[in-house]
Kinemage of the C-alpha trace (Angstrom):
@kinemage 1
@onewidth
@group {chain A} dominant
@subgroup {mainchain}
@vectorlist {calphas} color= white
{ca unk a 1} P 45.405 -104.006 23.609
{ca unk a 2} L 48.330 -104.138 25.580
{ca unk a 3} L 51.007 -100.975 25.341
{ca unk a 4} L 53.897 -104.138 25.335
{ca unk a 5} L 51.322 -105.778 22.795
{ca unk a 6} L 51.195 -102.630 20.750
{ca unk a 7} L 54.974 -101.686 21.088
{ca unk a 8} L 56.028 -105.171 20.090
{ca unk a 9} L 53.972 -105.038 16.985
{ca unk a 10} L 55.351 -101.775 16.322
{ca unk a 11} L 51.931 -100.487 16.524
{ca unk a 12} L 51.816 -98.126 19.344
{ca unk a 13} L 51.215 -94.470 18.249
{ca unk a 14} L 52.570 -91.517 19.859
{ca unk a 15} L 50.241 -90.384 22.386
{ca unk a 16} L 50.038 -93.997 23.675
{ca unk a 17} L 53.760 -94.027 23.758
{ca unk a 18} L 53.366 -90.358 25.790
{ca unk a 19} L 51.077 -92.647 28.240
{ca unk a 20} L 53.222 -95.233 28.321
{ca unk a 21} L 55.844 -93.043 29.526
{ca unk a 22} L 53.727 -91.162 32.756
{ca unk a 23} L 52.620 -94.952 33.700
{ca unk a 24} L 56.838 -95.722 33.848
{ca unk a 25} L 57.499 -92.804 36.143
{ca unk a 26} L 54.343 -93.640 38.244
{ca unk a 27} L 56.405 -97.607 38.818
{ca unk a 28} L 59.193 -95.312 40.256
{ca unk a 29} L 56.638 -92.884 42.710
{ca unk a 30} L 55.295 -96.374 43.582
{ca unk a 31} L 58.347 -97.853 44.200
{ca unk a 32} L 60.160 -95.197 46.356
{ca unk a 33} L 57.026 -94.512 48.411
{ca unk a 34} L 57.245 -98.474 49.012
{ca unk a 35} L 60.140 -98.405 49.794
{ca unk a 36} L 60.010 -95.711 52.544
{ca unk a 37} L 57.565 -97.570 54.795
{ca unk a 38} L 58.850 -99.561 57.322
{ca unk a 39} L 56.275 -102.376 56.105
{ca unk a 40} L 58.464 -105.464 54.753
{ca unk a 41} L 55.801 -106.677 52.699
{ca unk a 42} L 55.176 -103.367 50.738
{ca unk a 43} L 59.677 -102.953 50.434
{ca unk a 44} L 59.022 -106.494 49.174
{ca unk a 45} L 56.688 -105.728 46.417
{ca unk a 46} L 58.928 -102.457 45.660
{ca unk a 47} L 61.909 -104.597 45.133
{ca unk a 48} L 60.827 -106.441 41.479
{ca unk a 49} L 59.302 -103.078 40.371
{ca unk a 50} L 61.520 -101.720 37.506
{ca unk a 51} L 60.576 -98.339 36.801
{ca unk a 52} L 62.412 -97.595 33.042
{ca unk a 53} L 63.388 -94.165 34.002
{ca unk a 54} L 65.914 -94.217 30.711
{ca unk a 55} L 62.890 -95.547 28.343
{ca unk a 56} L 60.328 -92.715 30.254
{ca unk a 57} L 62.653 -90.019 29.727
{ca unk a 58} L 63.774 -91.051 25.825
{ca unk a 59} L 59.957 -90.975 25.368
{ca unk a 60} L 59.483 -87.376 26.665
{ca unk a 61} L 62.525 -86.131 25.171
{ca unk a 62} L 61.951 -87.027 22.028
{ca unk a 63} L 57.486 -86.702 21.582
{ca unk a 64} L 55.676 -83.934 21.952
{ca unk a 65} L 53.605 -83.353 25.534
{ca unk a 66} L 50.617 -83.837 23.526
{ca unk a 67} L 51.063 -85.437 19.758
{ca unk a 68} L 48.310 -86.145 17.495
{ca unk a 69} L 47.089 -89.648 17.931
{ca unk a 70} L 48.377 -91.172 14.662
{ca unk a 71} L 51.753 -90.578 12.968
{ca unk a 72} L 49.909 -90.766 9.731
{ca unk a 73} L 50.157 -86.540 9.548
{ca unk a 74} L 53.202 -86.315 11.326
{ca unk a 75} L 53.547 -83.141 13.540
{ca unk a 76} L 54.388 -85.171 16.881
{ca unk a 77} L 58.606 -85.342 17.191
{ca unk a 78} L 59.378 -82.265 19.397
{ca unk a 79} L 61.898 -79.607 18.399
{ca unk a 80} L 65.228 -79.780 19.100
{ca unk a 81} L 65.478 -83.684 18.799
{ca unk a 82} L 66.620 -83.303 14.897
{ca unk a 83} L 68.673 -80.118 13.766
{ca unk a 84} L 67.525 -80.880 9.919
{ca unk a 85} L 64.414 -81.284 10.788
{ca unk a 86} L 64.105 -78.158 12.957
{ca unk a 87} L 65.561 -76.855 9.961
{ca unk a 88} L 63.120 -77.987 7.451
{ca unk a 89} L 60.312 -76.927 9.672
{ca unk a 90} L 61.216 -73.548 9.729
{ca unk a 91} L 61.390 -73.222 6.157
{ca unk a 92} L 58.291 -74.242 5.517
{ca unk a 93} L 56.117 -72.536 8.099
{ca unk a 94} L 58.914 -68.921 6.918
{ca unk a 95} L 59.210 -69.894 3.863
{ca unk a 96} L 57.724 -66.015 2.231
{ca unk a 97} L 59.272 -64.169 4.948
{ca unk a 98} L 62.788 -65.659 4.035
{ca unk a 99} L 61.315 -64.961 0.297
{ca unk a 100} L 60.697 -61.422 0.990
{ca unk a 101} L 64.192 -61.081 2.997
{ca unk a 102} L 65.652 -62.152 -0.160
{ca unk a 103} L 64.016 -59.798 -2.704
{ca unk a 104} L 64.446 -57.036 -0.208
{ca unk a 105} L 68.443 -57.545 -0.197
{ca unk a 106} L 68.761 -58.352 -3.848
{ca unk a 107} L 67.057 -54.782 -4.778
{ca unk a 108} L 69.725 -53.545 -2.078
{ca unk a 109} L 72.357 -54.286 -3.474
{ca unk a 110} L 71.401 -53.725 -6.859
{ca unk a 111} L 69.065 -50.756 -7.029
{ca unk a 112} L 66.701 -52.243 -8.481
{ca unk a 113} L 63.526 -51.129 -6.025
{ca unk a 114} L 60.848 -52.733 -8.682
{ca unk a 115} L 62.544 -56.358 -7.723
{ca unk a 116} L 60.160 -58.435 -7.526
{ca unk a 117} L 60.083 -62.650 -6.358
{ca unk a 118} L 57.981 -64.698 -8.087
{ca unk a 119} L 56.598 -68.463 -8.548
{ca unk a 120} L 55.597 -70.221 -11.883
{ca unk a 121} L 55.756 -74.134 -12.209
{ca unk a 122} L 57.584 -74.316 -15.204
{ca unk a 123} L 60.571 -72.226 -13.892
{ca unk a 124} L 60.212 -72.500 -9.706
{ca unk a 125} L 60.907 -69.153 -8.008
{ca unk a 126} L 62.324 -66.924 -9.885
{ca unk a 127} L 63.307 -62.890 -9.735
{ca unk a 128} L 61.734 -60.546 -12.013
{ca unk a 129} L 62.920 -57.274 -13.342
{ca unk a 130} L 61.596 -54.642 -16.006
{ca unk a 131} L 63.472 -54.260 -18.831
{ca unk a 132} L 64.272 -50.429 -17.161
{ca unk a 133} L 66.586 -52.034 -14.672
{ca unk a 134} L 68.192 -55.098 -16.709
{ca unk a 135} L 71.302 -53.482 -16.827
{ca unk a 136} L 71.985 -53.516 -13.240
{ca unk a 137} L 71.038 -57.102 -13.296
{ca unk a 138} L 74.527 -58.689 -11.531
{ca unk a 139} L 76.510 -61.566 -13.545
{ca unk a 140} L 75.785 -63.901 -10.999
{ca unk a 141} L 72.048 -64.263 -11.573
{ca unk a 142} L 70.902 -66.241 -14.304
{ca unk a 143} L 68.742 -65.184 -17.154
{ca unk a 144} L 65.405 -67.693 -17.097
{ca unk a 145} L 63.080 -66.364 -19.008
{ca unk a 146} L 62.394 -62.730 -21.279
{ca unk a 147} L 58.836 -61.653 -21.242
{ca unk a 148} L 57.407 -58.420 -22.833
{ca unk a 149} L 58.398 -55.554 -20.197
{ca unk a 150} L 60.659 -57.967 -18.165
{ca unk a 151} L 63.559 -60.677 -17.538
{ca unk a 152} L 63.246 -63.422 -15.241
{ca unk a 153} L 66.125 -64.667 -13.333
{ca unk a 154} L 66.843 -67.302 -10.879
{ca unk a 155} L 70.372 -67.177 -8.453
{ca unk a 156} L 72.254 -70.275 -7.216
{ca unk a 157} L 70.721 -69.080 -3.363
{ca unk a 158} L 67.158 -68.548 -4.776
{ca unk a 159} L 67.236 -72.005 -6.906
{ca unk a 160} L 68.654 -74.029 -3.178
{ca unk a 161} L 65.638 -72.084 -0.996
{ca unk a 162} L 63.101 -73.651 -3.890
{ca unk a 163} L 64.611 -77.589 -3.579
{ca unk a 164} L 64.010 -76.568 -0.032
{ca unk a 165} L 60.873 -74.969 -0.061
{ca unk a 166} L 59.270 -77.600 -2.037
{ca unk a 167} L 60.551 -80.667 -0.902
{ca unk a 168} L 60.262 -79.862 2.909
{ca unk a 169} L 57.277 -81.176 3.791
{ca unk a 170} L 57.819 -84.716 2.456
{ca unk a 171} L 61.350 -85.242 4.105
{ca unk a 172} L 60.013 -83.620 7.194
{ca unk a 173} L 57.393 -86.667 7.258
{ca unk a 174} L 60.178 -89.340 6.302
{ca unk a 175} L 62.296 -87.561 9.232
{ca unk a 176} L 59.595 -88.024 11.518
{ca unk a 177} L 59.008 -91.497 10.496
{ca unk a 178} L 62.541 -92.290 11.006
{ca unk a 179} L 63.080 -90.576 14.374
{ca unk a 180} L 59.635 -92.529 15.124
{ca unk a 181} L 61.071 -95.646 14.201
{ca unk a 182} L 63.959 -95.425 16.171
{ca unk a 183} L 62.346 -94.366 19.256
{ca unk a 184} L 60.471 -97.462 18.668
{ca unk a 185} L 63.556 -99.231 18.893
{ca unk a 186} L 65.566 -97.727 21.779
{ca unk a 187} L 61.900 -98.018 23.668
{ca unk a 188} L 61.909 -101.903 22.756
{ca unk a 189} L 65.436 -102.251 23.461
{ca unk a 190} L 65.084 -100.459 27.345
């Protein structure tokens, strides 16, 4: 099918779009190098020629050089086109180094070197400390859950990181689908 077929449909997937794009700038190599012979048949043909130079560069701005060939997985809008997403990205492919940042400043500032970050999923992501060290447990954290030896606690910062953490992946996919979709549109607008 037809990349106009396939774009009007809303059908076209991103590495067709990519192609689409390199065919666009090819029109305008065609058209200059038309338009520098001295041939008035060939400045003829170059004259109609309408190269898209705003649609090829939205394109390229906006995909990856080389996306998957489906958005069904996602994984194809490049960085830098979405703050949020760029964002959301990061905390999902960091996610237990920013975890182990965490515990490692929480038992700074409260001395309590046995400090430990955990996951359960009744709670979420919570901090764990022996019942040795619950009295240097600060006022701000909040008392989950007492086990045998230890207290679980979860802090307003942890409990944000965990909405985060766990619902990253889907809205990077709707963010993706949405960025998609309105590529789709500026592309079918241009």
């Amino acid at each position: 099918r037809r990349s106009s077929d396939l774009l009007a449909s809303r059908k076209i997937q991103p590495r067709e779009l990519i192609h689409l794009s390199h065919s666009l700038s090819a029109i305008a190599l065609i058209q200059q190098s038309l338009n520098k012979t001295n041939d008035t048949a060939f400045v003829k043909l170059a004259t109609p020629l309408a190269p898209c130079n705003q649609t090829a560069s939205i394109i390229l701005q906006t995909l990856l050089d080389n996306p998957p060939a489906t958005t069904i997985k996602g994984g194809f809008i490049r960085e830098g086109v979405d703050a949020n997403l760029d964002e959301l990205r990061l905390i999902s492919s960091d996610g237990k180094e920013y975890l182990t940042q965490l515990q490692n400043k929480e038992a700074e500032r409260t001395g309590i070197s046995s400090l430990k970050i955990g996951y359960n999923n009744v709670f979420g992501y919570y901090l764990e400390v022996t019942n040795v060290h619950k009295d240097k447990v600060p006022s701000d954290w909040i008392r989950k859950q007492t086990l045998t030896n230890a207290e679980r606690y979860i802090t307003p910062e942890l409990k944000e990181y965990e909405e985060k953490i766990l619902g990253a992946e889907d809205k990077i996919f709707q963010i993706e689908q949405h960025l998609y979709q309105t590529l789709l549109d500026q592309v079918s607008v241009d």
